[in-house]
Backbone as CSV, one residue per row, in Angstrom:
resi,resn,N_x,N_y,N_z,CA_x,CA_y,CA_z,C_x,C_y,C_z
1,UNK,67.276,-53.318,-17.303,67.615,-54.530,-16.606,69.104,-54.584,-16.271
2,UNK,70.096,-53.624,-17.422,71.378,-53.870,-16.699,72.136,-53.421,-15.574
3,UNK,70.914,-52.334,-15.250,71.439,-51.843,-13.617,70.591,-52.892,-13.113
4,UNK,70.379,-54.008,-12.650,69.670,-54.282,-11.776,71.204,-55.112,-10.737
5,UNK,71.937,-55.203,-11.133,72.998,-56.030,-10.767,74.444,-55.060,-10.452
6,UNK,73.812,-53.704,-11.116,75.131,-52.494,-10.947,75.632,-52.282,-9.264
7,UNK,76.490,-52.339,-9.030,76.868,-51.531,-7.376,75.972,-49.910,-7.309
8,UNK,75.328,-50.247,-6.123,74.638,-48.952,-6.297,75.510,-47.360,-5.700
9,UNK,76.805,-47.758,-5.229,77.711,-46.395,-5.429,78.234,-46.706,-6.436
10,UNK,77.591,-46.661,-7.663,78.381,-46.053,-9.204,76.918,-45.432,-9.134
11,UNK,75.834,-45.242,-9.144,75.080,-44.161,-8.824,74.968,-43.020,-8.195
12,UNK,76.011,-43.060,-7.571,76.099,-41.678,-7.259,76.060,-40.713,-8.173
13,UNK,77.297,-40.895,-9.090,77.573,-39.582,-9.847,76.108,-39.420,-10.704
14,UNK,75.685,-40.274,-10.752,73.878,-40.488,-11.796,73.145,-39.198,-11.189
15,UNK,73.136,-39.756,-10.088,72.022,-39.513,-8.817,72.108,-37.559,-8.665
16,UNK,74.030,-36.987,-8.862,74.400,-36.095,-7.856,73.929,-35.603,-9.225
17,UNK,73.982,-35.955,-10.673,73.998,-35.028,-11.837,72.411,-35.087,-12.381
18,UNK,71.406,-35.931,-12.018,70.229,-35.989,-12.196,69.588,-34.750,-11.314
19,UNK,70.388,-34.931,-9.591,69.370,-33.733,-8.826,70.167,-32.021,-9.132
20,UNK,71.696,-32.054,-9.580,71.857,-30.998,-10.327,71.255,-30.251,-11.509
21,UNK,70.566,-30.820,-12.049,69.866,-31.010,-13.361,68.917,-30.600,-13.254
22,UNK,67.859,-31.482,-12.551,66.284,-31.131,-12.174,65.851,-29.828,-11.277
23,UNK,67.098,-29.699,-10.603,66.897,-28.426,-9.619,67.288,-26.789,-10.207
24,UNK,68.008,-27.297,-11.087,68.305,-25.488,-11.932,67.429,-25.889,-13.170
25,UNK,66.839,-26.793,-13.639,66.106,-27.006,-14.588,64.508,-26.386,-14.039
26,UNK,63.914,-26.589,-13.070,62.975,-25.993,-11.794,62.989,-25.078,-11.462
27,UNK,64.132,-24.174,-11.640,64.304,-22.718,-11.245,64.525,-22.084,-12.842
28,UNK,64.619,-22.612,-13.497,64.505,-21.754,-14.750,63.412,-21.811,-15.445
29,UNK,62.823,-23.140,-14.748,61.080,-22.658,-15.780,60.203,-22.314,-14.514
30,UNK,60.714,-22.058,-13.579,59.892,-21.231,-12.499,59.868,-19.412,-13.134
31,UNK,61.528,-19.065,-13.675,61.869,-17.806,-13.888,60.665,-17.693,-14.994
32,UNK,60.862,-18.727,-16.062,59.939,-18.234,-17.596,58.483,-18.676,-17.114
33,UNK,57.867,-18.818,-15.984,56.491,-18.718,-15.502,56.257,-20.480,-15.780
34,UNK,56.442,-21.259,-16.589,55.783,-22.660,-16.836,55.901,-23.329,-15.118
35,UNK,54.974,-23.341,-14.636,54.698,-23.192,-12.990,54.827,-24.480,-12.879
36,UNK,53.713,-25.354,-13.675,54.189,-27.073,-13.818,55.229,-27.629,-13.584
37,UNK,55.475,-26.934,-14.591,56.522,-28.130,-15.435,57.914,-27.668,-13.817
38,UNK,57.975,-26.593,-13.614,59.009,-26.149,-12.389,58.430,-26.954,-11.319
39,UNK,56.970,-27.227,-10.823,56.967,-28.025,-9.895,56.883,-29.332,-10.561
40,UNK,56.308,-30.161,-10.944,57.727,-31.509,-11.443,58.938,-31.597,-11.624
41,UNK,59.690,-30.626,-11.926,61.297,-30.928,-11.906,61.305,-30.905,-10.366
42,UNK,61.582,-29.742,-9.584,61.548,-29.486,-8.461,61.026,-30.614,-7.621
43,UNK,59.999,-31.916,-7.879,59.434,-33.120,-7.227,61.175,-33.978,-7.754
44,UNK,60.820,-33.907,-8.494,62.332,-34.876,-9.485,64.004,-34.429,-8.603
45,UNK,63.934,-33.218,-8.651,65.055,-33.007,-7.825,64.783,-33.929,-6.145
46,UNK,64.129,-33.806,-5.417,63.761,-33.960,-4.345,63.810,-35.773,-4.379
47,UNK,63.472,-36.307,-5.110,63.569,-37.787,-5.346,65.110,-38.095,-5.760
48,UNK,65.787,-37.412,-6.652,67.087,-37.997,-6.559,67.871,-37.862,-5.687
49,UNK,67.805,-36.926,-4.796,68.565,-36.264,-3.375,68.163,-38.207,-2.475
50,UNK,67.062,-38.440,-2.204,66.903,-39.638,-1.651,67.648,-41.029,-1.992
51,UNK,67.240,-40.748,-3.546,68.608,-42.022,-4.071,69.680,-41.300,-4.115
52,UNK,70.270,-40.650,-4.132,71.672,-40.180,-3.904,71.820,-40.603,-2.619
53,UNK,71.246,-40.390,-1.429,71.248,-40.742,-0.341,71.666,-42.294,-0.266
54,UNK,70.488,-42.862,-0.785,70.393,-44.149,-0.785,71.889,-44.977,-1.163
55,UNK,72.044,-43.968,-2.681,73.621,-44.526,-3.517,74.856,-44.768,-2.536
56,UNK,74.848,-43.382,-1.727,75.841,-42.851,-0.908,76.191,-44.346,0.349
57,UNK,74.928,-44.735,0.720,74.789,-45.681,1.472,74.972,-47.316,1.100
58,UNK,75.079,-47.289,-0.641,75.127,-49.220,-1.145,73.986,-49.849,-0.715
59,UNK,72.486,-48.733,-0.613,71.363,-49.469,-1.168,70.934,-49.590,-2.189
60,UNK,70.665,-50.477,-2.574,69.869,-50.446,-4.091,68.744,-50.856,-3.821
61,UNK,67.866,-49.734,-4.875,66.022,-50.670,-4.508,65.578,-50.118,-6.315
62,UNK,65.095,-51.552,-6.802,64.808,-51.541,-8.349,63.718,-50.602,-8.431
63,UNK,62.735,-50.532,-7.921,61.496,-49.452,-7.909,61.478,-48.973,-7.133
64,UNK,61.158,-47.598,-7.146,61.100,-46.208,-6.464,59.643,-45.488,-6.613
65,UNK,58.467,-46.520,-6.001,57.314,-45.875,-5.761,57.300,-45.026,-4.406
66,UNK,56.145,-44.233,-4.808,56.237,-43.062,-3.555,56.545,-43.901,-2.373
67,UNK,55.438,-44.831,-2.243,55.788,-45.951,-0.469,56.978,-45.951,-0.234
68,UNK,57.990,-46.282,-1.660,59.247,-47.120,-0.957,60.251,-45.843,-0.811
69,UNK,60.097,-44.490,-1.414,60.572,-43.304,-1.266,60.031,-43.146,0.487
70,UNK,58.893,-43.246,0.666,58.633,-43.217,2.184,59.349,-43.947,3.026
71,UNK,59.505,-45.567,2.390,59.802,-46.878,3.659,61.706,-46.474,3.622
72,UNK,62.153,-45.881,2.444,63.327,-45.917,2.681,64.080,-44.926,3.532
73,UNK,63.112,-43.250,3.575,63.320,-42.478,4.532,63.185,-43.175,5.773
74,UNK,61.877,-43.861,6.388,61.916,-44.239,7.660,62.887,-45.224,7.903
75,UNK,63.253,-46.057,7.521,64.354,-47.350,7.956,65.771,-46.966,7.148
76,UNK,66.164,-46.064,6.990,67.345,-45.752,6.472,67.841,-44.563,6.853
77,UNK,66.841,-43.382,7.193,67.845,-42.370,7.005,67.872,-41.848,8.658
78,UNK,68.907,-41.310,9.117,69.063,-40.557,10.486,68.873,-39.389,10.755
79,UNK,68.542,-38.318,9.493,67.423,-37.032,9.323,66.362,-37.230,9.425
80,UNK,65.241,-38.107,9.294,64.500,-38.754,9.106,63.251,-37.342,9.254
81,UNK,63.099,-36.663,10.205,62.151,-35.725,9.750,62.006,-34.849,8.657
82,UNK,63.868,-34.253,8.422,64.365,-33.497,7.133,63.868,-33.962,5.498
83,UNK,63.974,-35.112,5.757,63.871,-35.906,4.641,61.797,-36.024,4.740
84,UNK,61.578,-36.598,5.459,59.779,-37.004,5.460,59.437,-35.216,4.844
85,UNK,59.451,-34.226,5.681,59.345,-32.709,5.087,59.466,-32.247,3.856
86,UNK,60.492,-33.309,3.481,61.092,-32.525,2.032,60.059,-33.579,1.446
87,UNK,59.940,-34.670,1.129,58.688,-35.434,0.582,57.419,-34.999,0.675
88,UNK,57.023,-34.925,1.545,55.953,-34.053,1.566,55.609,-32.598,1.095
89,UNK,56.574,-31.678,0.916,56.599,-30.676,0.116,56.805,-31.175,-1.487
90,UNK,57.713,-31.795,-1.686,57.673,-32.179,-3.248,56.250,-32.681,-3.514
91,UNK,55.614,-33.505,-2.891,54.241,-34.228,-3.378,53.659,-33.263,-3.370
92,UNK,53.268,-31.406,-2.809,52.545,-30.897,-2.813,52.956,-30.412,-4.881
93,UNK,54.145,-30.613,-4.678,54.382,-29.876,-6.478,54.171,-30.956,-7.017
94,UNK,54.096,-32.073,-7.076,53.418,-33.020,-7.902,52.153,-32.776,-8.181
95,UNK,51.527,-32.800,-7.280,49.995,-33.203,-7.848,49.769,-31.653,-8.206
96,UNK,50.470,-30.593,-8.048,50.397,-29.421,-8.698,50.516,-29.510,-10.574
97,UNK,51.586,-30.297,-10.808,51.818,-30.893,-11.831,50.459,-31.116,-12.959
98,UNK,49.993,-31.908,-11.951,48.976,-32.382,-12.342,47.239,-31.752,-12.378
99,UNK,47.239,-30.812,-11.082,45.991,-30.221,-11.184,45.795,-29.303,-11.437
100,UNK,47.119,-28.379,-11.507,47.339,-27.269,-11.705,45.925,-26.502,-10.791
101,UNK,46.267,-26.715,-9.057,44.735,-26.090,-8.448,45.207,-24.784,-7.615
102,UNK,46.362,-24.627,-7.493,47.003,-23.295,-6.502,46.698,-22.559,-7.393
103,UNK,46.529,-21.307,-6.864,46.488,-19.457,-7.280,47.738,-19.535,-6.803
104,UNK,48.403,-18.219,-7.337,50.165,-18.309,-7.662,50.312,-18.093,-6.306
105,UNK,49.849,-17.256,-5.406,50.269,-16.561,-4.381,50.640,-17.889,-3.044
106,UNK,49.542,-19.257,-3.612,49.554,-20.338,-3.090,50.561,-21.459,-3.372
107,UNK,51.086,-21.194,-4.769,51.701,-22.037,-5.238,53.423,-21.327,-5.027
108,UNK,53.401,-19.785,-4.663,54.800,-19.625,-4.301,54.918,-19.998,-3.211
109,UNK,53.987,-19.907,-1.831,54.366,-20.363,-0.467,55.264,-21.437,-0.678
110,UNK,53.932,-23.051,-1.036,54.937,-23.953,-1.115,55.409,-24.405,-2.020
111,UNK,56.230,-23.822,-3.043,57.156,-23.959,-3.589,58.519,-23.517,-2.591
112,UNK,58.429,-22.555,-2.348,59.450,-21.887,-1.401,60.107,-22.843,-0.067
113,UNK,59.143,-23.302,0.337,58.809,-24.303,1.385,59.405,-25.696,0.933
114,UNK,58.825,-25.874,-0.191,59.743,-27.376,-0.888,61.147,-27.026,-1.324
115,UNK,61.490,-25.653,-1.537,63.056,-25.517,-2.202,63.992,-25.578,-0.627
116,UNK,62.820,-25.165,0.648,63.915,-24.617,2.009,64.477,-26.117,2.257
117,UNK,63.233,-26.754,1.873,63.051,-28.754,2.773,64.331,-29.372,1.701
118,UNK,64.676,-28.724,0.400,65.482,-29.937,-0.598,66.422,-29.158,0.142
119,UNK,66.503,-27.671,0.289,67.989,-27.282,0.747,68.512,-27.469,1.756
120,UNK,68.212,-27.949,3.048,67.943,-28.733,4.157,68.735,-30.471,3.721
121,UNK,68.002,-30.825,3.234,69.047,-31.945,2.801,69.765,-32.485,2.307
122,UNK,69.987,-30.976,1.254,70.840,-31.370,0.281,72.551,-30.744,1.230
123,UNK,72.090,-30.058,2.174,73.002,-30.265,2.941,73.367,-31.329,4.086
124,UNK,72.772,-32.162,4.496,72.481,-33.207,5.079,73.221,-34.534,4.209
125,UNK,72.880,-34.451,2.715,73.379,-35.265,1.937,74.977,-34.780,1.596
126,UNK,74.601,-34.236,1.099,75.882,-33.938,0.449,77.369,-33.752,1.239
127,UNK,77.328,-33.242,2.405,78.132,-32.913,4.121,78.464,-33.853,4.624
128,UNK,77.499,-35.212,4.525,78.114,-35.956,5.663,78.700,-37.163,4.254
């Protein structure tokens, strides 16, 4: 409750050290095979890049359901396809997370595909 009232650029540094975190945290249990657990971080990276975005900008939004991860790409951001792409690749490693239903050969495509879409905006974010 006590961020609910915080300036949301003091999130940044949260935001820039959460998607630093989740994204070499994703590539190192990609290296030791835990395929999961790398595509949930790798979803996690991809969601803080958006609130970092968001931070960068002095929005604040208290919940961060998938919709409002959607409504805030469309009415906020000026990449707006970069960003919808990269969501949509992370949700494919979510519910990977969860169903664990790809054969590897399926699950490296888009993984690969979700790391091109975060790297895509993480230059987008981070640049401008």
């Amino acid at each position: 409750m006590k961020n609910l009232a915080a300036n949301p650029s003091k999130r940044v540094e949260k935001y820039t050290e959460l998607f630093q975190k989740y994204y070499s945290e994703a590539h190192r249990m990609l290296e030791r095979g835990d395929y999961s657990q790398a595509a949930e971080k790798l979803r996690g990276a991809a969601t803080a890049l958006i609130k970092l975005h968001a931070a960068l900008r002095g929005v604040f939004t208290a919940a961060w359901s998938h919709g409002k991860l959607y409504n805030y790409v469309t009415h906020n951001v000026e990449h707006r396809q970069a960003f919808s792409d990269m969501l949509k690749a992370a949700e494919v490693m979510h519910r990977y997370f969860y169903e664990r239903d790809l054969d590897p050969a399926t699950f490296k495509y888009h993984w690969e595909d979700a790391v091109r879409h975060i790297e895509k905006v993480k230059d987008i974010v981070l640049l401008h």
